[in-house]
C-alpha positions as CSV (number, residue, x, y, z in Angstrom):
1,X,89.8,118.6,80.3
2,X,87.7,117.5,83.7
3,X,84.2,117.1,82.6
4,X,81.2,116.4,85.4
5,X,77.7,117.3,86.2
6,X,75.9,120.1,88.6
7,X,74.0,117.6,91.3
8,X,70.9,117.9,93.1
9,X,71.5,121.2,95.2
10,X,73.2,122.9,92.2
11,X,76.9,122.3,93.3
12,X,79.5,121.9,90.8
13,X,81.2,118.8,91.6
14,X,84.3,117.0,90.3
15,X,85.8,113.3,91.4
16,X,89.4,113.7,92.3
17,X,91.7,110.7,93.2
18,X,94.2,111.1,95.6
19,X,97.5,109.0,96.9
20,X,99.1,108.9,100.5
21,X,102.9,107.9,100.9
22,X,101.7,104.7,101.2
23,X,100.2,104.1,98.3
24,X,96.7,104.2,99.8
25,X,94.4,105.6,97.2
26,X,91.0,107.4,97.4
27,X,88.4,108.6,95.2
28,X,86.6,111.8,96.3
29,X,83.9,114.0,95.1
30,X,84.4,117.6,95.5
31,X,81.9,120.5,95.4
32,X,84.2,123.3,93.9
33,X,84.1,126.3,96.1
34,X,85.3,129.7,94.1
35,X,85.7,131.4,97.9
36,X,88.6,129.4,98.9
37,X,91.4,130.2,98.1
38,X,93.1,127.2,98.9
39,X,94.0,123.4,97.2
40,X,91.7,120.6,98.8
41,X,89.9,120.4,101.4
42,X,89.4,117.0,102.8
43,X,87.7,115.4,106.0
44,X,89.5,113.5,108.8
45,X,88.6,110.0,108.0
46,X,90.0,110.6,104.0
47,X,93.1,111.7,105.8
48,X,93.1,108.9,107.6
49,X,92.3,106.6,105.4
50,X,95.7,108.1,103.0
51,X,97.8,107.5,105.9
52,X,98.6,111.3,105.5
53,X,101.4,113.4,107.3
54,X,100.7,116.2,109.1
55,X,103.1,118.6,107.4
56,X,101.8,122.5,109.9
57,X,99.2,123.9,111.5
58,X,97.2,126.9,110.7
59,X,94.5,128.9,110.6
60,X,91.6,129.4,108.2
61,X,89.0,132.5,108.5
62,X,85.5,130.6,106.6
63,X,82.8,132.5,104.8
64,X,81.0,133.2,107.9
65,X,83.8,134.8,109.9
66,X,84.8,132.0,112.1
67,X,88.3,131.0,112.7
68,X,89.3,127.3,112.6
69,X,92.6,126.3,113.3
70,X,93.6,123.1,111.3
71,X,96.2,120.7,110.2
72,X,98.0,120.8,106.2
73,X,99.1,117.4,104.6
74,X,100.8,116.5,101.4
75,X,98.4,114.3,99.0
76,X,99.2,113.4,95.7
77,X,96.3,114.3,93.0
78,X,95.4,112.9,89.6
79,X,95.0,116.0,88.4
80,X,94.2,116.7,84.2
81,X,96.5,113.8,83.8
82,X,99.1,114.7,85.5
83,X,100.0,113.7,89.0
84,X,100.5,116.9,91.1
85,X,101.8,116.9,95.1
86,X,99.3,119.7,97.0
87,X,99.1,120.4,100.3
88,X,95.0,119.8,101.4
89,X,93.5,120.8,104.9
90,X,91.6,119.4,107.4
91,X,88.6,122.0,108.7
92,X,85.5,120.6,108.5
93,X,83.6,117.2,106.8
94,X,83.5,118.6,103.4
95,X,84.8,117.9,100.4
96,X,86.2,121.2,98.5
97,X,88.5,121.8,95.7
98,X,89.3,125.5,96.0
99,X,91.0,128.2,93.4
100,X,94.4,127.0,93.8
101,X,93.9,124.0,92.4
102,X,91.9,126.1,89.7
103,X,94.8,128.1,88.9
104,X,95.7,128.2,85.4
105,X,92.5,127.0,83.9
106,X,89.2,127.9,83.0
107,X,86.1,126.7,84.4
108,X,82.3,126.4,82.9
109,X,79.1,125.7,84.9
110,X,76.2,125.4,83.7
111,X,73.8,126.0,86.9
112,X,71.4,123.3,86.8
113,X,70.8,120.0,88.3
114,X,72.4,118.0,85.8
115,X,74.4,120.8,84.2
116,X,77.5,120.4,82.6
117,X,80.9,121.4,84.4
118,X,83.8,121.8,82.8
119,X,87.6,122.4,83.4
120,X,89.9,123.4,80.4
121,X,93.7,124.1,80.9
122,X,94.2,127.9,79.5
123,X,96.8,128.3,76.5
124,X,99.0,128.5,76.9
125,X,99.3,126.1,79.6
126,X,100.0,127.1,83.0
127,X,102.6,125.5,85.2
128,X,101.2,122.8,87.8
129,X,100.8,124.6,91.2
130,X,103.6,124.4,93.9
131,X,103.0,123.7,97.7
């Protein structure tokens, strides 16, 4: 189970750490967002700082009907105790952990600053994601 708290502008948040084929580490917060559909979303200077491989290219439609084109890595996660490979983008300077990486568990806000957030495998358990 991942357990964290709603901050200040009632965002469900969770720390992730995260490896690069280096062996560079970081530790991220990210504000779970439940309209991507996607892994990770990480900024430019966390890619950097992983050393990260860009692995393609693509091309992601956002909530208010742009269209960025951006670049897909490989990152290792910490992930529930497990270490999981996932592909994470590059399109802007957030932090966000999407529904892919969501996949197979259940998750519990409670909206508040402060609240309690919560992130239980299903049972049975699901299989870890694949790229």
């Amino acid at each position: 189970m991942i357990t964290e708290t709603v901050n200040g502008r009632r965002e469900a948040t969770i720390p992730l750490t995260l490896w690069g084929p280096n062996g560079a580490t970081a530790t991220v917060v990210a504000v779970i967002d439940t309209g991507y559909s996607g892994f990770l979303i990480l900024p430019t200077d966390v890619v950097q700082q992983l050393s990260l491989v860009s692995k393609s290219a693509g091309r992601a439609t956002l909530a208010d009907g742009s269209v960025r084109v951006h670049d897909t890595y490989a990152a290792d996660l910490e992930w529930d105790g497990q270490m999981l490979a996932i592909p994470v983008s590059t399109i802007g300077p957030d932090v966000l952990a999407g529904m892919r990486l969501l996949e197979g568990h259940r998750l519990t806000v409670d909206v508040s600053p402060g609240g309690a957030v919560e992130i239980v495998p299903l049972s049975p358990p699901a299989p870890p994601p694949t790229l």
